[in-house]
C-alpha positions in Angstrom: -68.4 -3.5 -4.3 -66.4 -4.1 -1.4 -66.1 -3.8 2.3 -64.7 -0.5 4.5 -62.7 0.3 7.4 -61.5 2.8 9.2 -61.1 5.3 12.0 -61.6 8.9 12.9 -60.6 11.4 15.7 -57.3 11.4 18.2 -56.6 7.7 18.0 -56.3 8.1 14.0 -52.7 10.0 14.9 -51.9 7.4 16.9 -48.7 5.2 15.7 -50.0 2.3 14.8 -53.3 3.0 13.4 -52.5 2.3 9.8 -51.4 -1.2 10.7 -54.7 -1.1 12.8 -56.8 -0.4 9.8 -54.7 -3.0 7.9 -55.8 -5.4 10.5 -59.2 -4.7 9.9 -59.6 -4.6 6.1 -57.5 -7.9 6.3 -60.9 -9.2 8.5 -63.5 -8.7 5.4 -61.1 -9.7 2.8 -63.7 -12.1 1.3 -65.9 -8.8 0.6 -63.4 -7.9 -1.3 -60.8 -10.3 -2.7 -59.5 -8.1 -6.1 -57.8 -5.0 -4.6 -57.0 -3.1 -1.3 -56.5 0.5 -0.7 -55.5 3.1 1.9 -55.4 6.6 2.6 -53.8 8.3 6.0 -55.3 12.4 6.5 -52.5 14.5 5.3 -53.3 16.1 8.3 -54.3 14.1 11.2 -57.5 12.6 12.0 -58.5 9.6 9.9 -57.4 6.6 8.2 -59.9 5.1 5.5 -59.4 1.9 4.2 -61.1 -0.5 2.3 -61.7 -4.4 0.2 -62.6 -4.1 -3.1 -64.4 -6.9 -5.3 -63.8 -5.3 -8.7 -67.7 -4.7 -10.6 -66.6 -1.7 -12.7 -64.3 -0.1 -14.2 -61.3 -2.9 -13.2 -58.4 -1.1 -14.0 -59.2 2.6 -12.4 -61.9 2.1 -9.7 -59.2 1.7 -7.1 -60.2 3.2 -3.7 -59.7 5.3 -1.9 -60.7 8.0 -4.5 -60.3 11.9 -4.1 -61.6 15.0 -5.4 -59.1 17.4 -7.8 -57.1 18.8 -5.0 -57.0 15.0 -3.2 -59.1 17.5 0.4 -62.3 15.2 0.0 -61.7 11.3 0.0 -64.3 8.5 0.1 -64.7 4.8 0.2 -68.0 3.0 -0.8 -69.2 -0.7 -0.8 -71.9 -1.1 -3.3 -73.0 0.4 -6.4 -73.9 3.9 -7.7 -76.4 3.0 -10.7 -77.5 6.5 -11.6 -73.6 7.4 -11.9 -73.6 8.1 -15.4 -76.2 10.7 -15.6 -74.3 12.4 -12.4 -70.9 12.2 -13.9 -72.3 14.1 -16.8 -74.3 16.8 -15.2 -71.1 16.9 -12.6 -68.4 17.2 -15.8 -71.1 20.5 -17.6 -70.3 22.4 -13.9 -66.8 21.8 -14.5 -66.0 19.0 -12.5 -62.8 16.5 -13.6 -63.0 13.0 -13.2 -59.9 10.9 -12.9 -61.1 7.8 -13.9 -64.7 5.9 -14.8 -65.7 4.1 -11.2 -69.5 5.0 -10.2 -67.6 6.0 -7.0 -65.7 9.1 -7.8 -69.1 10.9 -8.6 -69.3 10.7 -4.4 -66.8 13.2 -3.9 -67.7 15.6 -6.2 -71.6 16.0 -5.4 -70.5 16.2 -1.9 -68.4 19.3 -2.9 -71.9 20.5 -5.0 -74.1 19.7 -2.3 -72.3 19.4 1.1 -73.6 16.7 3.5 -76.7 16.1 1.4 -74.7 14.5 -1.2 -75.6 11.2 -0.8 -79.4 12.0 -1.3 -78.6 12.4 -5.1 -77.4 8.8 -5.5 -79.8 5.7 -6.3 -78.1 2.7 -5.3 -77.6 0.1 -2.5 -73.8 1.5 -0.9 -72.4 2.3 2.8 -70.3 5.2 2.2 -67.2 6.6 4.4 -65.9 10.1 3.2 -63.5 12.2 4.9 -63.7 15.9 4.1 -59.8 17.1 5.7 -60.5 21.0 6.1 -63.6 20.5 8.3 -61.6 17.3 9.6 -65.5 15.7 9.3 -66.2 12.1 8.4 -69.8 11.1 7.2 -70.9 8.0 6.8 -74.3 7.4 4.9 -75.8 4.2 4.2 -78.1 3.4 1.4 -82.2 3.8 1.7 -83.3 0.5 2.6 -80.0 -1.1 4.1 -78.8 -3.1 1.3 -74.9 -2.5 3.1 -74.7 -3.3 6.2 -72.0 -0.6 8.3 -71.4 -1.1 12.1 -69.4 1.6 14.0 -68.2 2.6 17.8 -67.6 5.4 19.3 -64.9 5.1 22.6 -63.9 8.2 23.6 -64.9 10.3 21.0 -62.7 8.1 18.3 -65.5 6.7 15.8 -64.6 3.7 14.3 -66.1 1.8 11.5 -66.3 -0.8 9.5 -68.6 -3.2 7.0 -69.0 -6.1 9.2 -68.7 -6.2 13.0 -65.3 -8.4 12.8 -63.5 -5.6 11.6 -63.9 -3.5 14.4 -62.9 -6.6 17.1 -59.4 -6.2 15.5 -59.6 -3.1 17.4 -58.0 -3.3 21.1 -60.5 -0.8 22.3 -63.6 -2.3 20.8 -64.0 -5.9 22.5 -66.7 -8.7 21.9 -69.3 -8.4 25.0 -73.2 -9.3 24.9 -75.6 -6.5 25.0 -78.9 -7.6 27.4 -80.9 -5.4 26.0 -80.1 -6.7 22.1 -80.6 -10.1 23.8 -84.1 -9.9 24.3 -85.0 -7.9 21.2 -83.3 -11.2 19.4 -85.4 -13.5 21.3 -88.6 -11.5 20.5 -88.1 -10.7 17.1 -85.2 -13.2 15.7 -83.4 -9.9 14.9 -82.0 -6.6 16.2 -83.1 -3.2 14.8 -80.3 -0.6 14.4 -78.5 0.9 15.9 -78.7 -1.8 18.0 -76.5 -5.0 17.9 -75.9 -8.0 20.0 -72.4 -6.7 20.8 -72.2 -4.2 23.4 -71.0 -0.9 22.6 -71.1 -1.2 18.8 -73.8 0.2 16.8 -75.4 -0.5 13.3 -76.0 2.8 11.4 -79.6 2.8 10.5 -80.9 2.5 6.9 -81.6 6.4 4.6 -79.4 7.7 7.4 -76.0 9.7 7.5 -73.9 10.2 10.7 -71.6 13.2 10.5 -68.5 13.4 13.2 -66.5 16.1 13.5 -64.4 16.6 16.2 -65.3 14.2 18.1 -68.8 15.2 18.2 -71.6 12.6 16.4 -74.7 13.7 14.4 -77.5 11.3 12.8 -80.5 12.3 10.7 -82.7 10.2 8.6 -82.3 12.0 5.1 -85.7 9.4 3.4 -88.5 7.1 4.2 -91.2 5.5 2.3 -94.3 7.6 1.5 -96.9 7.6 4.7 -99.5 8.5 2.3 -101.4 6.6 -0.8 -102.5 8.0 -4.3 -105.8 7.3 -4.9 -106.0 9.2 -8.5 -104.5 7.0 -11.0 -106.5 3.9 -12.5 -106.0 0.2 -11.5 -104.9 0.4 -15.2 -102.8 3.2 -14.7 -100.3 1.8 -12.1 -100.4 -1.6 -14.0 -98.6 0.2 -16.5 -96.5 2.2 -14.0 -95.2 -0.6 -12.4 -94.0 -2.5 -15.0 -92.4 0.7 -16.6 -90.7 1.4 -13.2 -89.4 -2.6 -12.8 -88.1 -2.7 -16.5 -85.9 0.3 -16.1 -85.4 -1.0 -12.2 -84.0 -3.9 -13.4 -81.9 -2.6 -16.2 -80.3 0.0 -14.1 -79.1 -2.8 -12.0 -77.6 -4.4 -14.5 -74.9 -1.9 -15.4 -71.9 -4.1 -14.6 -68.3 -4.7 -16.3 -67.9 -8.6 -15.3 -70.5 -11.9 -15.8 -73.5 -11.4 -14.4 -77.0 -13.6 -13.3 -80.0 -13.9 -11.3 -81.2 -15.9 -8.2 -83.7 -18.2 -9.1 -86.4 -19.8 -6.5 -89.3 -20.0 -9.2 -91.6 -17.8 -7.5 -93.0 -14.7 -8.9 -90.8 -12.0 -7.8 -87.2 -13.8 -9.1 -89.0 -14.9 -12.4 -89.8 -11.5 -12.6 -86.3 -10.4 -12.4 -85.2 -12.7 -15.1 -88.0 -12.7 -17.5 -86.8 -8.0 -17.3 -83.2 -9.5 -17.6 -83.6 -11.7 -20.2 -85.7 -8.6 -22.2 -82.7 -6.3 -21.6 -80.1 -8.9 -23.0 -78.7 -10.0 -25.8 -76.8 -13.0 -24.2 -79.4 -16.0 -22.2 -79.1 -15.1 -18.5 -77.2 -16.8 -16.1 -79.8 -18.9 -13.2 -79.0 -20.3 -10.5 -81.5 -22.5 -7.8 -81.3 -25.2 -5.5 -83.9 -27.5 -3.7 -84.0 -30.1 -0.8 -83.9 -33.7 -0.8 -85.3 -35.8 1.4 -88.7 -36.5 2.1 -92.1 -35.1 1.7 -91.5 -32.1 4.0 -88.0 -31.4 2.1 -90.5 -31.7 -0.9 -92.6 -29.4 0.0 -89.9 -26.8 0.1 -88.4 -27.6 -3.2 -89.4 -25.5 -6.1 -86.6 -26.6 -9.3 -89.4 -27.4 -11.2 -91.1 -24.0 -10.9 -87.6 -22.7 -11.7 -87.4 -25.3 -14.9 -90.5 -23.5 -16.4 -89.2 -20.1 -15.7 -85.6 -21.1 -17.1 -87.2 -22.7 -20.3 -88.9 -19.7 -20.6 -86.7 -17.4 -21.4 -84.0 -19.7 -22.6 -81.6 -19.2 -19.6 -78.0 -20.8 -19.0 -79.6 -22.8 -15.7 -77.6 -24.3 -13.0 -79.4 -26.1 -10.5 -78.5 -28.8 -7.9 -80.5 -30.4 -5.4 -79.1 -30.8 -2.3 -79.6 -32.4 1.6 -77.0 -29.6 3.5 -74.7 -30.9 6.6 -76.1 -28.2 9.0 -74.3 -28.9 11.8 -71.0 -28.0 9.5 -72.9 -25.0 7.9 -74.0 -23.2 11.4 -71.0 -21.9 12.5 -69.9 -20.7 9.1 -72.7 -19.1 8.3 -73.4 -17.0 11.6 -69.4 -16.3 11.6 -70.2 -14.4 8.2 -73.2 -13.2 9.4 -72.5 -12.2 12.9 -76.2 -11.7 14.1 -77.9 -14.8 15.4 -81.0 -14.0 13.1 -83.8 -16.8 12.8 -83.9 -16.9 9.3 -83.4 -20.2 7.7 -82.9 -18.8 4.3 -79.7 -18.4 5.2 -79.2 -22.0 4.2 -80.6 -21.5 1.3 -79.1 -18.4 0.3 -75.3 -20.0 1.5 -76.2 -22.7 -1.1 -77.5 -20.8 -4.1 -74.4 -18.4 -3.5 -71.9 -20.7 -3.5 -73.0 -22.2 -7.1 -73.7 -19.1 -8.6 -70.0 -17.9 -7.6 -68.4 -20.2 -9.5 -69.3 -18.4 -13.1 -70.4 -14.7 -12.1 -69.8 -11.8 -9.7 -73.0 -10.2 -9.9 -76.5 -11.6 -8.9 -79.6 -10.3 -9.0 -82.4 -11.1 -6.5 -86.1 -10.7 -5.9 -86.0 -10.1 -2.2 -88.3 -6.9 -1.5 -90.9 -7.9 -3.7 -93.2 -9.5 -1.2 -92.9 -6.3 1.0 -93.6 -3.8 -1.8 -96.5 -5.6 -3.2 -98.2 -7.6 -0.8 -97.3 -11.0 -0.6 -97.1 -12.6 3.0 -100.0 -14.0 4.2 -99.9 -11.2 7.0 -101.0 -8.1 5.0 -104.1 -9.8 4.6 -105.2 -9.7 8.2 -107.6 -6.5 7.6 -109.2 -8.0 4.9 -110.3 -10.9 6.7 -110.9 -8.6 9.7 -114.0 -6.6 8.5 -115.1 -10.1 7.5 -114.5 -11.8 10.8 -116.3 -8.7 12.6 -119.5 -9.8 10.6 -120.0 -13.1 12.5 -121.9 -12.4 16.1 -120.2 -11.1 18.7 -121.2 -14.3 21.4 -119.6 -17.3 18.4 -116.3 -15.3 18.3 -115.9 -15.3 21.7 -117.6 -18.2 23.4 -116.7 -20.7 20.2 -114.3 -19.5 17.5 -111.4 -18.1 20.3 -111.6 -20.7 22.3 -111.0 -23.2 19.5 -108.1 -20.9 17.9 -106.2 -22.5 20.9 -106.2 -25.8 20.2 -105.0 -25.6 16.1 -101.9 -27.1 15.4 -99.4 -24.9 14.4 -96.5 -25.7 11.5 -94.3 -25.1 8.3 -94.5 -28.9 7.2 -96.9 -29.1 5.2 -99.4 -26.3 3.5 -102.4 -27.5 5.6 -100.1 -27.1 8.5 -98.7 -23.6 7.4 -102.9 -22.6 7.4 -103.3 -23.7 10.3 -101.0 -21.3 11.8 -102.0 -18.6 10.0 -105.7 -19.0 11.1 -104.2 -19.9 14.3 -102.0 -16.6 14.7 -105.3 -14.2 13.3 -107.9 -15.6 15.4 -106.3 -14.7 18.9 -105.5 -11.4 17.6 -108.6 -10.7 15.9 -109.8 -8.1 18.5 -106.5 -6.1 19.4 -105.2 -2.8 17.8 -103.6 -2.8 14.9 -100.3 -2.3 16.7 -100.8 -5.6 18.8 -102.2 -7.7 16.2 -99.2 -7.2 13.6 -96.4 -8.1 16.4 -98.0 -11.3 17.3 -98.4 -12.0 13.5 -94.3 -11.5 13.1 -93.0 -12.1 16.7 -91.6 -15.6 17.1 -91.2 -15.2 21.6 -94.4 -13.4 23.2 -94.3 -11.5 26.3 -95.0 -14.5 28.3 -92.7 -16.8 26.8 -90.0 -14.6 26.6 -90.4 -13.9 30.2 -90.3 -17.7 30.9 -86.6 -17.8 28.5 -85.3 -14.8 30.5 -87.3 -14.4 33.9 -86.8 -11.1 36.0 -85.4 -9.0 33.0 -87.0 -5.7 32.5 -89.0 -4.8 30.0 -87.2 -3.3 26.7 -88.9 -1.2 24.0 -87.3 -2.5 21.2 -87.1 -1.3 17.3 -90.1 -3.2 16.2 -92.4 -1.2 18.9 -90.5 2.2 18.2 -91.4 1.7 14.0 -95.0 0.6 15.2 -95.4 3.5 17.8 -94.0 6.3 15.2 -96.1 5.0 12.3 -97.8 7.7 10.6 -99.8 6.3 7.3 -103.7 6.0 7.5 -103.9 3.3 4.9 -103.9 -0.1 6.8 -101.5 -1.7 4.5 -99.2 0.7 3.8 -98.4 1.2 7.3 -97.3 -2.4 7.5 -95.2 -2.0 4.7 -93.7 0.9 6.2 -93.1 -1.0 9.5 -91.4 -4.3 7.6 -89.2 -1.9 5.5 -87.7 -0.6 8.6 -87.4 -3.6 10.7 -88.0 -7.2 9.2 -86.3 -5.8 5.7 -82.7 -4.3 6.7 -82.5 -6.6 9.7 -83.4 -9.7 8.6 -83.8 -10.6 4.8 -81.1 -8.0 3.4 -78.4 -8.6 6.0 -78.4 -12.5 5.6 -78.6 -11.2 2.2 -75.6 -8.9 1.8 -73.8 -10.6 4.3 -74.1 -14.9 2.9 -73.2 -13.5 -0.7 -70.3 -11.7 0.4 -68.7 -14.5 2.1 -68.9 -16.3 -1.3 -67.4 -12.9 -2.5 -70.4 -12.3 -5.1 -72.7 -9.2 -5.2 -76.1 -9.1 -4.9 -78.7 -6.7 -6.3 -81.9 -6.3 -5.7 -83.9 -4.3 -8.5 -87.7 -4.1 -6.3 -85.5 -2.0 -3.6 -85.2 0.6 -6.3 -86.3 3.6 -4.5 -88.2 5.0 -7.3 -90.1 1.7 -7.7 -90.4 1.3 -4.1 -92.2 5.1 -4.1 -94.6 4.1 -6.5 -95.3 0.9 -4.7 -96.1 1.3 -1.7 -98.6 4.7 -2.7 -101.0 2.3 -4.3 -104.3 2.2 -2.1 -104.8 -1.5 -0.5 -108.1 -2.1 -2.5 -105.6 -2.1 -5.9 -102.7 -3.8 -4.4 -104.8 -6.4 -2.6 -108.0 -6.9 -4.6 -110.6 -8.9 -3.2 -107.7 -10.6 -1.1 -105.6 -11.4 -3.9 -102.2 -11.8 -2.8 -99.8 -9.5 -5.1 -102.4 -9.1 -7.2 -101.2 -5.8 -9.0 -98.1 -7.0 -9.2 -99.5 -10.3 -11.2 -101.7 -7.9 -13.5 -98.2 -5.6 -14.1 -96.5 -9.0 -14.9 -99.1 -10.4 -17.4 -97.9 -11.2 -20.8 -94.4 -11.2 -19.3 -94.0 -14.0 -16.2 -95.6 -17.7 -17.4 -99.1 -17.5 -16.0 -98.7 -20.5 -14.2 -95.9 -18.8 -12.3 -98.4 -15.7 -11.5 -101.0 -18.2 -10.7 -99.4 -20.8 -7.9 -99.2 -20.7 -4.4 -96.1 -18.8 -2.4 -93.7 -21.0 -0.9 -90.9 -19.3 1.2 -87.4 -19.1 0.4 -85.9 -21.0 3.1 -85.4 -24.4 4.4 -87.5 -26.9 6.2 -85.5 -26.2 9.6 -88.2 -26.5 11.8 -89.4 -30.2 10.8 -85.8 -31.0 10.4 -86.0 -30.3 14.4 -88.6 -32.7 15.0 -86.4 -35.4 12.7 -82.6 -35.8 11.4 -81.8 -32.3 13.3 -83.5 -33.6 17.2 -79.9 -34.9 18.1 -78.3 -31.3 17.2 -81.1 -29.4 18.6 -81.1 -31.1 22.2 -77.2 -31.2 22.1 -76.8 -27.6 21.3 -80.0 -26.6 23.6 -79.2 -29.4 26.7 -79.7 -28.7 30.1 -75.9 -28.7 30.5 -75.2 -25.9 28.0 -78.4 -23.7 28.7 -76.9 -23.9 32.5 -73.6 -23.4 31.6 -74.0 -20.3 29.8 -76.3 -18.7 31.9 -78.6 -16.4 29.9 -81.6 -18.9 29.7 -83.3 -20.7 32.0 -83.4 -23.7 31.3 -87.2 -24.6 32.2 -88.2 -21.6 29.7 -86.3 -23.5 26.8 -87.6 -26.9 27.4 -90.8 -25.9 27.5 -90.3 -24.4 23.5 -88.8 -27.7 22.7 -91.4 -29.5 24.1 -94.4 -27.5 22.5 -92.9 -27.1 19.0 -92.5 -31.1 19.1 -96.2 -31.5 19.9 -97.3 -29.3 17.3 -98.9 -27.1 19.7 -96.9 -23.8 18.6 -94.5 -23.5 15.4 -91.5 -22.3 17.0 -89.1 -23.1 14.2 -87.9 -19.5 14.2 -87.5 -19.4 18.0 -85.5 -22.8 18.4 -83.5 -21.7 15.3 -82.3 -18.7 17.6 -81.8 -20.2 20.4 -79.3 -22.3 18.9 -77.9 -19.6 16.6 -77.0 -17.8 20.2 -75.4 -20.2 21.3 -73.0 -21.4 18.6 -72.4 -17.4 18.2 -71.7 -17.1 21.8 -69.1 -20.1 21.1 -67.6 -18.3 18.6 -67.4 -14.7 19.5 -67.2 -14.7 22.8 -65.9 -17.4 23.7 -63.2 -17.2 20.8 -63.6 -21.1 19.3 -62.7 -21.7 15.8 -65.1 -22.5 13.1 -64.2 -25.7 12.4 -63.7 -26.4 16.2 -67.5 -25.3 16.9 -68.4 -27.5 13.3 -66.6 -30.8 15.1 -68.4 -30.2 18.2 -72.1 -29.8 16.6 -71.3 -32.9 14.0 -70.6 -35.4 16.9 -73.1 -34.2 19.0 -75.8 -35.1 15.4 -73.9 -38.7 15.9 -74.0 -39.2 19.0 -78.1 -38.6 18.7 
């Protein structure tokens, strides 16, 4: 684990660039505290560089790390968890390995297999190797986008790097807004690669390699999900397949040389993770949660006590603390680590849970993916209710149901609140296509609103539309899966993700993004994954006799925090400071009307636009610090008196 730097083509000869790359790696240093390494082209043409937070093999996984005659160099963040069974199918075709890192297997299947070398790795990693007698750099990044890697390309230099800071230490790569990212944000509360909100710096996209060589860049997609489901096997059958798949899942990911533990929220998919761990052990395992104080709506987002039952369970060393977080000190931190104004309030939580769990491990493992692989947002279920809704006469839909859907009330508050959104969302999309009824389920700014935040900007076809437009499955589930696990999935919930537990310098693994399991997954036909509407329900039956059936048998709750009631409450005097007419006008990119309009409707309960006010005022405290070059604690003084002054 660790972060990587560095540069390629004309400018990599230039004096100076080591002390360039320096500058960099020094950026990301809390991705990789332990060790830092280097490695200048022997002849010309690129300097890789790299942070390392040691996981295995302390002593000899230093990086950069070469092939026998030192022509193939690579640096990796992540973790190689098949590595073993390569390094010893490697070693029978004669290979010599110098040392016993998961990453020196990189360099010798790329001299096996050439640029499809990375296709023979499970893992979550972003990869830089430099291959000096084709003077050709590939960068690969892992299937779903567990690593995040940003590069630019000025005059056919490519530089990269693991977070976006690293390449603003760059003089010719400078901190500008992209217009076009701008509205994507606004619409979806994220950015889909290669897009980013800084102009003229791209994300690579998840299962993708770029190859550059001499000055000339190539991308191709090397995986994806299945696009078609297996209908053979037995409800019975996959029962058993998935729980084989998650067991040796979640052991693989636990291959590690330092203390190790597991997220805990108390829902199904981290129990899950920790009832496999604690199986797989022979020491308790290490938990870590965290809930809110402060209220009924805080209470409704706290789930310890879930967590206490799971924790008892299995006997686990738990560390819990409740807790009521100073946002207004939080917010810059967090979107300084994060660099993408993303609407996502579990980045509070995730901050939180990170920082406790640092203190006694390196290593955490996570249950994010689980609710995309098997079903369980409240959104996969809108084709089930569909053909149900169709039933009901033509003349009450639209004369007396739609007309009604208007006037719900719309919130996260409270679960009669969060129904009512839900019922809210399907009935005025009950009679679109597919395509248009899934983005108003996940969009957090429609057409009309967004038009109203940014009036007279054109139109923008952005990566949610291109995943929906170039979706290929038949099964009406699995092509929402698909969708999520290029958009919502790398964009949202695995860079806050990767990116919040790296700034605490901890690593996080997540065993339902195996790709394996994540094959099987999402080839299971809707009617098994989804019986009779049930919510995760093969998951549950795979996790029988395993997860507490009161776990398997409560409602979902959401990983995040109560951000958008907090709005309404002890947050109002941050909001309206952050999001005043002085501030929208001063920075020009909103108008003004457009956003008090939002604030005013989210108030009233007429739309839930938590997400939506959570980005507008993540863009502008990111604006305040990357454009406009405040410091942290500056932008943290500012937001704290402006919650006084209120």
């Amino acid at each position: 684990m660790c972060g990587i730097v560095g540069i390629a083509g004309t400018r990599a000869n230039a004096p100076g660039t080591l002390e360039a790359v320096r500058s960099m790696a020094a950026a990301i240093v809390h991705r990789g505290p332990d060790d830092e390494g280097f490695h200048v082209a022997t002849q010309g043409g690129a300097v890789l560089g790299m942070r390392r937070l040691s996981i295995i093999d302390l002593a000899g996984g230093h990086q950069p790390i070469a092939n026998e005659e030192r022509t193939v160099w690579v640096v990796c963040n992540g973790e190689i968890y098949n590595f073993r069974a390569l390094r010893a199918g490697l070693e029978a075709r004669g290979h010599r390995f110098r040392t016993q890192s998961d990453v020196e297997v990189l360099v010798h299947l790329y001299e096996e297999h050439g640029e499809r070398f990375i296709e023979h790795a499970d893992g979550m990693f972003a990869v830089a190797l430099w291959d000096e007698s084709r003077q050709r750099l590939i960068l690969a990044r892992d299937r779903f986008g567990q690593k995040p890697l940003y590069y630019a390309t000025p005059d056919g230099t490519l530089a990269f790097g693991s977070e976006v800071k690293a390449l603003l230490r760059l003089p010719f790569v400078r901190a500008a807004l992209d217009p076009e990212a701008l509205r994507e944000y606004l619409a979806m509360g994220y950015a889909s690669a290669p897009r980013t909100l800084f102009r003229g710096v791209s994300k690579l996209p998840p299962a993708t390699r770029l190859v550059w060589e001499r000055g000339v860049v190539r991308l191709e997609r090397y995986w994806s999900l299945p696009d078609r489901v297996d209908a053979g096997p037995s409800e019975a059958d996959w029962i058993e397949r998935v729980r084989s798949e998650l067991r040796r899942a979640v052991r693989d990911h636990m291959v590690s040389d330092v203390p190790i533990g597991a997220f805990l929220s108390g829902g199904i998919d981290s129990s899950a993770v920790v009832a496999l761990m604690a199986e797989a052990s022979s020491q308790p395992v290490k938990t870590y949660s965290i809930g809110y104080t402060g209220g009924a709506t805080a209470e409704h987002y706290n789930e310890l006590s879930w967590a206490g039952i799971v924790a008892r369970r299995f006997g686990t060393e738990h560390h819990e603390i409740p807790v009521a977080p100073d946002i207004a000190a939080l917010l810059p931190r967090l979107l300084w680590h994060v660099e993408e104004p993303i609407s996502d309030s579990a980045i509070v939580t995730t901050w939180l849970v990170a920082e406790l769990a640092a203190r006694s491990v390196k290593v955490i493992l996570s249950g994010v993916g689980g609710d995309e692989l098997f079903a369980g947002y409240t959104r996969y279920l809108g084709d089930h209710y569909g053909r149900r809704y169709e039933r009901l006469p033509g003349w009450m839909r639209g004369r007396i149901i739609k007309p009604l859907a208007g006037l719900l009330p719309s919130g996260r508050q409270s679960r009669i609140m969060d129904l009512s959104r839900y019922a809210k969302r399907f009935l005025q999309s009950s009679d679109l296509p597919w395509q248009a009824r899934y983005r108003l389920y996940v969009e957090i700014c429609g057409s009309t609103r967004l038009a109203a935040l940014v009036p007279g900007a054109p139109a923008v076809a952005d990566g949610f539309a291109r995943a929906l437009a170039e979706e290929s499955a038949i099964d009406p589930l699995q092509r929402l899966m698909r969708v999520d696990a290029r958009t919502q999935l790398p964009e949202d919930l695995l860079l806050l993700t990767d990116k919040v537990t790296m700034a605490t310098s901890i690593e996080c693994r997540v065993p339902f993004l195996d790709h394996r399991l994540a094959e099987a997954a999402c080839a299971v036909p809707a009617a098994i994954k989804l019986r009779d509407g049930e919510l995760k329900h093969l998951l549950k039956r795979s996790l029988e006799g395993i997860v507490p059936a009161e776990i398997l048998n409560r409602g979902k709750r959401g990983f995040g925090a109560p951000v958008g009631a907090w709005f309404k409450s002890e947050l109002r005097g941050l909001r309206d400071g952050v999001l005043s007419r002085t501030a929208i006008e001063a920075r020009g990119l909103l108008s003004w009307p457009g956003v008090a309009q939002v604030i005013a409707d989210h108030d009233a309960n007429r739309e839930d636009y938590s997400d939506l006010l959570l980005v507008l005022m993540n863009l502008e405290v990111w604006c305040r610090l990357f454009l406009d070059g405040q410091a942290i604690d500056d932008v943290a003084a500012d937001l704290h008196d402006r919650t006084l002054a209120a």
